[in-house]
C-alpha positions, 0 to 999 in steps of 0.5 A: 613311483613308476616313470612314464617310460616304464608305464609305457614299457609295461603296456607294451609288453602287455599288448605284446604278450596278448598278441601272441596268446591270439596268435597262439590260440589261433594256430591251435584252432587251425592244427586242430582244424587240419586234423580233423580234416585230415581225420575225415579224409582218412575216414572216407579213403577207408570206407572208399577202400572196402571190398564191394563198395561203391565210390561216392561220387 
């Protein structure tokens, strides 16, 4: 039978791990955030840059 000290260890170690999955997940959601950006920003500097076009403004 499992003491109570290492039913509390586990839960810990549970809890941890779900945190850092959270952690994790969210740091993808914002790479992936800042790459679009970045892929939008690269988009209007090419249309900005053809011959002929006015900048918007």
């Amino acid at each position: 039978m499992e003491s109570n000290a290492d039913f509390a260890l586990d839960q810990m170690l549970q809890r941890a791990a779900a945190s850092m999955l959270t952690s994790l997940e969210s740091a993808v959601d914002v790479e992936q955030s800042l790459a679009e950006l970045h892929r939008q920003a690269a988009e209007q500097q090419a249309d900005a840059d053809e011959p002929g076009r006015t900048p918007a403004r």
